[in-house]
PyMOL CGO cylinders between C-alpha atoms (Angstrom):
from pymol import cmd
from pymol.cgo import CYLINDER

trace = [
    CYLINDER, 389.48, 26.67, 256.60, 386.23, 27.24, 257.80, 0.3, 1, 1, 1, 1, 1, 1,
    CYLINDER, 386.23, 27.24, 257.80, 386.18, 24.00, 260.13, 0.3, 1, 1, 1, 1, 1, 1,
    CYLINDER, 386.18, 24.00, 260.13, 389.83, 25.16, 261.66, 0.3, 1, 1, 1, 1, 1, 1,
    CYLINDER, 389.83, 25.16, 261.66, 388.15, 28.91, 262.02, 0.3, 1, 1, 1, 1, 1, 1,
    CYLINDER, 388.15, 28.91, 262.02, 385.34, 27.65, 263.87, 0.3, 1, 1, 1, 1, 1, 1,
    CYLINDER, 385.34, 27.65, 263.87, 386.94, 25.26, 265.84, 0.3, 1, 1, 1, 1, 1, 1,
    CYLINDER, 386.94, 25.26, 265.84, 389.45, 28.24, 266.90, 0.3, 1, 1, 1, 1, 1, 1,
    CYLINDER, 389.45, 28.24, 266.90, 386.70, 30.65, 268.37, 0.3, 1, 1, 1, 1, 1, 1,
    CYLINDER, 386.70, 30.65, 268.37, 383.61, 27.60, 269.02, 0.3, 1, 1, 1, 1, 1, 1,
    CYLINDER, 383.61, 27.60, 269.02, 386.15, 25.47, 271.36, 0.3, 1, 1, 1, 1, 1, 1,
    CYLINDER, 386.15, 25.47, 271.36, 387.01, 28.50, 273.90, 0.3, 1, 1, 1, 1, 1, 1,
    CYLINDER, 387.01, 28.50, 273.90, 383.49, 29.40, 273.97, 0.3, 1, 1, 1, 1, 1, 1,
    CYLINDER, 383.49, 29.40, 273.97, 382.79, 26.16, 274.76, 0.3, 1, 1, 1, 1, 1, 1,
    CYLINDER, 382.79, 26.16, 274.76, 385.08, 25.37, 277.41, 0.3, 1, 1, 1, 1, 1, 1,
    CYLINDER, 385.08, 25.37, 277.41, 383.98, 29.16, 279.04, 0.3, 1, 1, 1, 1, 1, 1,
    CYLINDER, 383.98, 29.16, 279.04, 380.58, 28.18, 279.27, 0.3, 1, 1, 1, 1, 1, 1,
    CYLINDER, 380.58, 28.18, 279.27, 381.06, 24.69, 280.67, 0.3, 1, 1, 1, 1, 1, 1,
    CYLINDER, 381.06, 24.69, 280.67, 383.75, 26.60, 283.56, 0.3, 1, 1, 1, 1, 1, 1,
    CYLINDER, 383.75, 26.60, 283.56, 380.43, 28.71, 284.18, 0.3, 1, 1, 1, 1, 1, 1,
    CYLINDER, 380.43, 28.71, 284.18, 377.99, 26.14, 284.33, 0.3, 1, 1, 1, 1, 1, 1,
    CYLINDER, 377.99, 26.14, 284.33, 380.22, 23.88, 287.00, 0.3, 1, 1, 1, 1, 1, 1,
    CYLINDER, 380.22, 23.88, 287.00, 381.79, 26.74, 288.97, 0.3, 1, 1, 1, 1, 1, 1,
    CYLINDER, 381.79, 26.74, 288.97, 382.60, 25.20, 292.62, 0.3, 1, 1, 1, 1, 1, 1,
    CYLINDER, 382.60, 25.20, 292.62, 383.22, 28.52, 293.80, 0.3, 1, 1, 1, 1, 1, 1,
    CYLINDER, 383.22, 28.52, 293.80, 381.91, 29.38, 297.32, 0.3, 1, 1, 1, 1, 1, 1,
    CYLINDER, 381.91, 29.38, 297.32, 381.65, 33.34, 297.39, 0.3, 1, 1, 1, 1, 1, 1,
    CYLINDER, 381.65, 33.34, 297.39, 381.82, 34.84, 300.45, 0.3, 1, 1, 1, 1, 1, 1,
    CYLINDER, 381.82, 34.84, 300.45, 378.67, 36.16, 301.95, 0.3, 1, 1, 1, 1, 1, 1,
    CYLINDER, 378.67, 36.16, 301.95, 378.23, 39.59, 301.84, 0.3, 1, 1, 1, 1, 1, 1,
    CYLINDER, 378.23, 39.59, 301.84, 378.93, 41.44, 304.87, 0.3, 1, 1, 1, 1, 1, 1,
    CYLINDER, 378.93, 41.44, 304.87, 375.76, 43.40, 305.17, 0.3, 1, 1, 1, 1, 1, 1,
    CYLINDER, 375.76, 43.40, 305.17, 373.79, 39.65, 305.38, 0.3, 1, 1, 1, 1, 1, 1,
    CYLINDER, 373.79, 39.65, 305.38, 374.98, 39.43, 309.05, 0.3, 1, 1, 1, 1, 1, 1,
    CYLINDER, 374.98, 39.43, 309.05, 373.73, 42.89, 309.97, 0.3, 1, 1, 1, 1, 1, 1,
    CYLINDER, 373.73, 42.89, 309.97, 370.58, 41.96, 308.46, 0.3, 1, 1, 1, 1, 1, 1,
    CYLINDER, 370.58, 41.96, 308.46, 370.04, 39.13, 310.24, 0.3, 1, 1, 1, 1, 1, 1,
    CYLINDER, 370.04, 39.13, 310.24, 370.82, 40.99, 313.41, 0.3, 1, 1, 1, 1, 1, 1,
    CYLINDER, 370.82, 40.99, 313.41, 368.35, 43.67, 312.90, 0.3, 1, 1, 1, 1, 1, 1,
    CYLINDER, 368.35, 43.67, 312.90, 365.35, 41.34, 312.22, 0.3, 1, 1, 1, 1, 1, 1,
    CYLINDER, 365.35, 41.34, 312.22, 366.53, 39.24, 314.95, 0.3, 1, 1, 1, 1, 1, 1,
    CYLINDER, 366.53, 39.24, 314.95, 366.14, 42.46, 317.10, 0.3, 1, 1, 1, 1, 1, 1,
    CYLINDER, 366.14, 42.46, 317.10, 363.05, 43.72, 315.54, 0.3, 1, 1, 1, 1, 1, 1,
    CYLINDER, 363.05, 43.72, 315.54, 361.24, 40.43, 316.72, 0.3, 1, 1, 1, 1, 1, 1,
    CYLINDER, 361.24, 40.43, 316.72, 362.78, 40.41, 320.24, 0.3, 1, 1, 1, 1, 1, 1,
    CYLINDER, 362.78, 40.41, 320.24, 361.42, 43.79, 320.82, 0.3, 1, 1, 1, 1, 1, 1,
    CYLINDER, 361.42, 43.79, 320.82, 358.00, 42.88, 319.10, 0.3, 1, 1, 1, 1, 1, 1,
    CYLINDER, 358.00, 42.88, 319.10, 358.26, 39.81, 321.95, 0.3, 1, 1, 1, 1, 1, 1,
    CYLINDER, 358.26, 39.81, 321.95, 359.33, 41.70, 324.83, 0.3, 1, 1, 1, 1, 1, 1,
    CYLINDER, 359.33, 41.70, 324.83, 355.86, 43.90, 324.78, 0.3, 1, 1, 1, 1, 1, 1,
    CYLINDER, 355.86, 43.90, 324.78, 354.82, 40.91, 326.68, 0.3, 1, 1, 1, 1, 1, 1,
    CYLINDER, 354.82, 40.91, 326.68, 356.71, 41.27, 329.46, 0.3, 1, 1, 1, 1, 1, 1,
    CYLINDER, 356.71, 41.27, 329.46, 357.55, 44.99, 329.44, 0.3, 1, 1, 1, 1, 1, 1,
    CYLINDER, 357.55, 44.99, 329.44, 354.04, 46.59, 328.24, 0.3, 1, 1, 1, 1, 1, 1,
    CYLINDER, 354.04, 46.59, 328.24, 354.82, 49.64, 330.31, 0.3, 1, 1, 1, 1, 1, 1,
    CYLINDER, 354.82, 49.64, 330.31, 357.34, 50.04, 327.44, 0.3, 1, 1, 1, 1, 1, 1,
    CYLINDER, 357.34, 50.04, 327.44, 355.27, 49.29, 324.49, 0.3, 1, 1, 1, 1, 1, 1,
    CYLINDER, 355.27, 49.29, 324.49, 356.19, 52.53, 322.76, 0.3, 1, 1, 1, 1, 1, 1,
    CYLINDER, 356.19, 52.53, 322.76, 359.66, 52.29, 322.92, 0.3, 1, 1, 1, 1, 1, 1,
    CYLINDER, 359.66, 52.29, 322.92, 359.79, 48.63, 322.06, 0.3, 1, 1, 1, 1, 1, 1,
    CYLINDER, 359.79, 48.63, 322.06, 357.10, 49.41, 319.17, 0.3, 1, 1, 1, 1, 1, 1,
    CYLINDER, 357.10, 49.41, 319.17, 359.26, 52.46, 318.13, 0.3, 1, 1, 1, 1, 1, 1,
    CYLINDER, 359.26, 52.46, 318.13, 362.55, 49.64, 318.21, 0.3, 1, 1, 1, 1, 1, 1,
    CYLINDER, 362.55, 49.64, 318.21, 360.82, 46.89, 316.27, 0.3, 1, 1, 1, 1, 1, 1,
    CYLINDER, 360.82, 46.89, 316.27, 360.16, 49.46, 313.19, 0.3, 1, 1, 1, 1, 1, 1,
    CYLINDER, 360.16, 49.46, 313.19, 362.91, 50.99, 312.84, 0.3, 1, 1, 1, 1, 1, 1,
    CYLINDER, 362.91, 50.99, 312.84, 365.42, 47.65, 313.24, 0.3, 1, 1, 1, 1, 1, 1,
    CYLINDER, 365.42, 47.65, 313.24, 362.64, 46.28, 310.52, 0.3, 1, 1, 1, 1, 1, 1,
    CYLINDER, 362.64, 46.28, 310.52, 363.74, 49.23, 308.29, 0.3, 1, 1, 1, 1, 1, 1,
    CYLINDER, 363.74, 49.23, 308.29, 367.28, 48.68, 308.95, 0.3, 1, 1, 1, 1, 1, 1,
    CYLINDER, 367.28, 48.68, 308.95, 366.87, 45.16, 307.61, 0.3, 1, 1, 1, 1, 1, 1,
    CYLINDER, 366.87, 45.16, 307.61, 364.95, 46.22, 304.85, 0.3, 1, 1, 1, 1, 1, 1,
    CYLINDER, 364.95, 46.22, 304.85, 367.51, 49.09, 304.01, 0.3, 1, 1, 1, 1, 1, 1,
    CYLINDER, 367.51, 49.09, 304.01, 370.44, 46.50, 304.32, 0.3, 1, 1, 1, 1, 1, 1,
    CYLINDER, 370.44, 46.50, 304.32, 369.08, 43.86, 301.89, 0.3, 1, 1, 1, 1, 1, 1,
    CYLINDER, 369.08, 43.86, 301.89, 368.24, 46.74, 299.46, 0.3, 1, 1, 1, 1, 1, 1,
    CYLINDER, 368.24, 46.74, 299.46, 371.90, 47.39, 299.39, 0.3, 1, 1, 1, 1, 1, 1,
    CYLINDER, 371.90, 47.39, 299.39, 372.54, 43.46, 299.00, 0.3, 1, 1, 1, 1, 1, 1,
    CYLINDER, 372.54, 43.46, 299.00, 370.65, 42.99, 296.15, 0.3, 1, 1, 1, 1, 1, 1,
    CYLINDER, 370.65, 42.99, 296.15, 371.81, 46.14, 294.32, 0.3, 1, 1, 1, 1, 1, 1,
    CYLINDER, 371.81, 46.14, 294.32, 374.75, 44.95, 294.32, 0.3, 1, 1, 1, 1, 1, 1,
    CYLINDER, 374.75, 44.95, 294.32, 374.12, 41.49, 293.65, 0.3, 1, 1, 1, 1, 1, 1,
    CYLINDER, 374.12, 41.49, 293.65, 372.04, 43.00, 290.48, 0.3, 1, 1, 1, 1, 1, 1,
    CYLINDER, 372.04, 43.00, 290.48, 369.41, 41.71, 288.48, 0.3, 1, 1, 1, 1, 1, 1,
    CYLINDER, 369.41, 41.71, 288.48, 369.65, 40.49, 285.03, 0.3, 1, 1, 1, 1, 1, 1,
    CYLINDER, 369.65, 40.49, 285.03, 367.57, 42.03, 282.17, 0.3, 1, 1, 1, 1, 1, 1,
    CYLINDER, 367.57, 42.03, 282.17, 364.87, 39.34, 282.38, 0.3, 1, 1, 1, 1, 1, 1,
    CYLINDER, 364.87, 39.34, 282.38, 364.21, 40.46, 285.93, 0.3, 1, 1, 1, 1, 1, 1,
    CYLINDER, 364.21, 40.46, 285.93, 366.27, 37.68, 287.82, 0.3, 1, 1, 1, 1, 1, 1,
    CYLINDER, 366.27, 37.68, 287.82, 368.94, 37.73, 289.96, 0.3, 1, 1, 1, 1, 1, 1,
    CYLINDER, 368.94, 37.73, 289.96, 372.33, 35.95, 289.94, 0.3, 1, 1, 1, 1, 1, 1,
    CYLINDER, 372.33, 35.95, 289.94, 372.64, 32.83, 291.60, 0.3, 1, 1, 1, 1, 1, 1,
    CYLINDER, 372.64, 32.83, 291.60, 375.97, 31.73, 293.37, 0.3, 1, 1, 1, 1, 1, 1,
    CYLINDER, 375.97, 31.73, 293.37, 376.62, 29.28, 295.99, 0.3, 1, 1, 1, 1, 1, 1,
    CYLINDER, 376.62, 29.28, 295.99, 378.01, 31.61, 299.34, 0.3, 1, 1, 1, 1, 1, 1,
    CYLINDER, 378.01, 31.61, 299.34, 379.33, 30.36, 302.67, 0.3, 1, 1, 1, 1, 1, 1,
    CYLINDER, 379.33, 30.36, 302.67, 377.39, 30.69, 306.05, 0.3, 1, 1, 1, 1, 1, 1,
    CYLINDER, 377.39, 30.69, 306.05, 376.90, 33.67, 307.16, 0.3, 1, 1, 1, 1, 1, 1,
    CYLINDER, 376.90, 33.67, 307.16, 377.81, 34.24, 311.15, 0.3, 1, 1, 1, 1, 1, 1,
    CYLINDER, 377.81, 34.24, 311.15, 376.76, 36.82, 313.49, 0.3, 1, 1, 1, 1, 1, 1,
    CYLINDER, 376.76, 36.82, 313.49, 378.20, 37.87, 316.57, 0.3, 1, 1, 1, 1, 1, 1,
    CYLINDER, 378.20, 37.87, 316.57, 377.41, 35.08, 319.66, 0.3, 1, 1, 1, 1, 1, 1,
    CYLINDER, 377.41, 35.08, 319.66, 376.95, 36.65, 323.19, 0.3, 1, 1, 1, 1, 1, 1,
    CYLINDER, 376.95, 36.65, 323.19, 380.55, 36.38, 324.18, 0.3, 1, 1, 1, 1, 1, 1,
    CYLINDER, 380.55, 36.38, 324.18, 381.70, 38.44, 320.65, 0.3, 1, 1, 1, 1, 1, 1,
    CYLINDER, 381.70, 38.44, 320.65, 382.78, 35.41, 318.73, 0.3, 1, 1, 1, 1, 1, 1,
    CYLINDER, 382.78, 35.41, 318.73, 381.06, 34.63, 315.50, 0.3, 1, 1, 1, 1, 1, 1,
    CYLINDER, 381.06, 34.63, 315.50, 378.33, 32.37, 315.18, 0.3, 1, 1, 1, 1, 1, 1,
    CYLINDER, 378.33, 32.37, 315.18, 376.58, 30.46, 311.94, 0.3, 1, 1, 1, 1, 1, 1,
    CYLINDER, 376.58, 30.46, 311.94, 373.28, 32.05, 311.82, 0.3, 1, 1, 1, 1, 1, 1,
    CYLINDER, 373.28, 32.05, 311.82, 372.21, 28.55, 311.79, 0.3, 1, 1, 1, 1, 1, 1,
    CYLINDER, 372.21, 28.55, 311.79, 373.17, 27.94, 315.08, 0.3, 1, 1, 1, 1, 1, 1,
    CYLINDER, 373.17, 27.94, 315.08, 371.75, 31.06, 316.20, 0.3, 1, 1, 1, 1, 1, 1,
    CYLINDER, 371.75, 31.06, 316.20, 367.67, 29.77, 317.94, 0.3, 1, 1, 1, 1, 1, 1,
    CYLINDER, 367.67, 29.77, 317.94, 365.21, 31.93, 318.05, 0.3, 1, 1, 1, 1, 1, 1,
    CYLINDER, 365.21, 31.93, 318.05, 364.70, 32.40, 322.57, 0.3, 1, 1, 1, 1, 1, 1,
    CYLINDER, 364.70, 32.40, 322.57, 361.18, 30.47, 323.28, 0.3, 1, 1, 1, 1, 1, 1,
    CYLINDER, 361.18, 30.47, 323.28, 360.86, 33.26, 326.30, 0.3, 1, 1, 1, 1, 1, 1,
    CYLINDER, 360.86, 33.26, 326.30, 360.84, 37.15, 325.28, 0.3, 1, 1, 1, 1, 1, 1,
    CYLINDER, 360.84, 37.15, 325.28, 363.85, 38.73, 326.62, 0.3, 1, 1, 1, 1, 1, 1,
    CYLINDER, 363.85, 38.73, 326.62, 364.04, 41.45, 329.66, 0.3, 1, 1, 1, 1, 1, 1,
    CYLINDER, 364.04, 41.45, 329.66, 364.22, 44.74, 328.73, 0.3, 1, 1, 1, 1, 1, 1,
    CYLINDER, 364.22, 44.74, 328.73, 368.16, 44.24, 330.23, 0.3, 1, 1, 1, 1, 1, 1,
    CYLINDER, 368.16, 44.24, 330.23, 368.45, 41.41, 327.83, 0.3, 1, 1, 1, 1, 1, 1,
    CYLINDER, 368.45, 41.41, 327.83, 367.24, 43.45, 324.61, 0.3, 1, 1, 1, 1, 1, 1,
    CYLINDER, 367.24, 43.45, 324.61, 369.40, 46.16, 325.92, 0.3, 1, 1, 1, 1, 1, 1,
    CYLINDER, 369.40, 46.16, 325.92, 372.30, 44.10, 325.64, 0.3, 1, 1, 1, 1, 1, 1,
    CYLINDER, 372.30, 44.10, 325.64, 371.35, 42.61, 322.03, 0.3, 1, 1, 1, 1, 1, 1,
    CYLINDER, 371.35, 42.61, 322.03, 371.37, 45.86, 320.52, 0.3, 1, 1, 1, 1, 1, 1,
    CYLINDER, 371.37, 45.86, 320.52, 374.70, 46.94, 322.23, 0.3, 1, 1, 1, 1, 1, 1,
    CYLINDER, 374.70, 46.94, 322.23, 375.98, 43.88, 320.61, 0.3, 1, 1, 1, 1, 1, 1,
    CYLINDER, 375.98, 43.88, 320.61, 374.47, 44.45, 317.56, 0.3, 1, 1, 1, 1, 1, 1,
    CYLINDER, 374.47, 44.45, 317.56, 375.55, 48.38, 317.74, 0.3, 1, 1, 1, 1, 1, 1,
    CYLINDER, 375.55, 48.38, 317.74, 378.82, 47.27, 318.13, 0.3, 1, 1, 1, 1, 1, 1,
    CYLINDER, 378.82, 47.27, 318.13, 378.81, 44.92, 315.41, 0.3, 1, 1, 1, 1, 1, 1,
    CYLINDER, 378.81, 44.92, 315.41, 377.48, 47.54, 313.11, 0.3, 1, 1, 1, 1, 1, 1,
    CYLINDER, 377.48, 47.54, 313.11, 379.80, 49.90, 313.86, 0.3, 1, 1, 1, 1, 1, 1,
    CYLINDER, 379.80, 49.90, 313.86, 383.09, 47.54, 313.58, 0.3, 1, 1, 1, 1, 1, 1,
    CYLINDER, 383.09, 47.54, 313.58, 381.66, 46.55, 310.01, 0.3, 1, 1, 1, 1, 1, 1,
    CYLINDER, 381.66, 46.55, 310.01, 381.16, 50.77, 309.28, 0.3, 1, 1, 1, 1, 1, 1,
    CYLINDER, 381.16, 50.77, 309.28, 384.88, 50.86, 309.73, 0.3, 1, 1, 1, 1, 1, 1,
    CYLINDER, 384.88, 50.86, 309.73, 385.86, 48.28, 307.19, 0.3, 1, 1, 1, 1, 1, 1,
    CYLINDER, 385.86, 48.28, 307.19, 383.24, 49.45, 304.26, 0.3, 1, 1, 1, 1, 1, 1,
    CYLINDER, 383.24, 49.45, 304.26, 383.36, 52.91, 302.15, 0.3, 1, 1, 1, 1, 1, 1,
    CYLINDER, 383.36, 52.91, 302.15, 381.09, 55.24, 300.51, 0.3, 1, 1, 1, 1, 1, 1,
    CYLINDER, 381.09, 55.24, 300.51, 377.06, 54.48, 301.22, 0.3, 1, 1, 1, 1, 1, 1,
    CYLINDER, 377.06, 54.48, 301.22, 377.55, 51.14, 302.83, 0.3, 1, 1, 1, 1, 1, 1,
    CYLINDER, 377.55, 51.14, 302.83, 380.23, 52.68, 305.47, 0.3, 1, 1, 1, 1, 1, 1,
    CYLINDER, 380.23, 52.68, 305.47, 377.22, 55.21, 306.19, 0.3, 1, 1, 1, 1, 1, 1,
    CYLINDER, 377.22, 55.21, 306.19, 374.50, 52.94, 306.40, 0.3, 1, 1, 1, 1, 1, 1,
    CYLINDER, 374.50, 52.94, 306.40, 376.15, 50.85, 308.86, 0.3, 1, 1, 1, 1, 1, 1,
    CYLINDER, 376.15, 50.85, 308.86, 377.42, 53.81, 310.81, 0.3, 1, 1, 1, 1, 1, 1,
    CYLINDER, 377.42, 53.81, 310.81, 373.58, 55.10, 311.00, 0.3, 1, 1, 1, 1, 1, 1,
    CYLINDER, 373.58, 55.10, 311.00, 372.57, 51.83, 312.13, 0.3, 1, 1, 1, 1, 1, 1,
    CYLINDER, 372.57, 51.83, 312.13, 374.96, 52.20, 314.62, 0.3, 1, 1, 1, 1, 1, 1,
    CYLINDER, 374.96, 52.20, 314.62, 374.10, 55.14, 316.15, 0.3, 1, 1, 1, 1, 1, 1,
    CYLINDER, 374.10, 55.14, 316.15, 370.44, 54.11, 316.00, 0.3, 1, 1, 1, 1, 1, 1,
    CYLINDER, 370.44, 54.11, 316.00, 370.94, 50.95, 318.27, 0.3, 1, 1, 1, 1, 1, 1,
    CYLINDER, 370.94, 50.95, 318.27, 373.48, 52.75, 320.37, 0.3, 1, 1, 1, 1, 1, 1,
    CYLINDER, 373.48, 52.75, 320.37, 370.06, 55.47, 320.83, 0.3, 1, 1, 1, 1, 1, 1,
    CYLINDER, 370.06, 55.47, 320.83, 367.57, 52.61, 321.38, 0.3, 1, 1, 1, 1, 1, 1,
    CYLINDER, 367.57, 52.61, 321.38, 369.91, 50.88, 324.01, 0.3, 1, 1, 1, 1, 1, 1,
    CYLINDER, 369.91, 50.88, 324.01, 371.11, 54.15, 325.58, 0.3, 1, 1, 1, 1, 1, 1,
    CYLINDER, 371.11, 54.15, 325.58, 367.90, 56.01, 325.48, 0.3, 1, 1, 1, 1, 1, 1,
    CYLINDER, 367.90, 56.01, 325.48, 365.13, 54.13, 324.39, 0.3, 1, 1, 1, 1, 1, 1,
    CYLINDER, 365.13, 54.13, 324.39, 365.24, 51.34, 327.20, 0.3, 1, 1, 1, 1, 1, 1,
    CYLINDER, 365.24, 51.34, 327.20, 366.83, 53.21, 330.03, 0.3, 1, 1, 1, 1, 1, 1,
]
cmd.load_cgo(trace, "trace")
């Protein structure tokens, strides 16, 4: 009795934790990792474009922080709700490439994406963080709650930058 009992409730266990240990799954990446990636690719292109623009060092200074604490702020939210386990780790899944939006709107695996071995104009930035305004603001419409807010304050802070900031 005892050997059928255990078999009964060992043998699901089993098979359960050999599912989880050779899960194929590829998760989708979470939809704030793009935005991230857009802010600290912004935050170093206006870090870069001091060079050619110092008359606008303060602006592009003022840019570079805050699209550094947009980043920072957006992968707070991805790892809350990724979580962390009670030993202090955090899950591990295998996701799919992330993509960001390419110059002419259509997405682009952040691996493709290279880092420009020339700062950009001031025109140039301006037109990053329209993009990246834009991108923020599409995602706002398709989240709820804090993320939907986050993304729409992002938004409106690139839309300021672009619109204000480097005019």
């Amino acid at each position: 009795m005892r050997l059928v009992g255990t078999t009964a409730v060992g043998l699901p266990a089993l098979t359960a934790l050999a599912a989880c240990a050779e899960d194929d799954t590829v998760h989708a990446p979470d939809p704030l990792a793009a935005q991230e990636v857009l802010a600290r690719a912004d935050a170093a292109a206006a870090q870069a474009a001091i060079a050619l623009a110092p008359q606008h060092q303060a602006a592009l200074t003022t840019i570079a922080t805050e699209r550094g604490a947009h980043a920072d702020a957006l992968r707070t939210e991805i790892d809350r709700v990724v979580g962390v386990y009670g030993d202090g780790t955090t899950p591990v899944h295998r996701t799919g490439e992330v993509t960001v939006p390419g110059p002419d709107g259509r997405p682009v695996p952040v691996s493709a994406v290279q880092t420009p071995t020339q700062p950009l104009t001031i025109a140039q930035l301006r037109d990053q963080l329209v993009r990246s305004q834009q991108s923020a603001a599409a995602l706002a419409r398709t989240q709820s709650g804090y993320r939907a807010g986050l993304l729409a304050s992002i938004s409106a802070a690139c839309a300021t930058e672009a619109g204000v900031l480097l005019s």
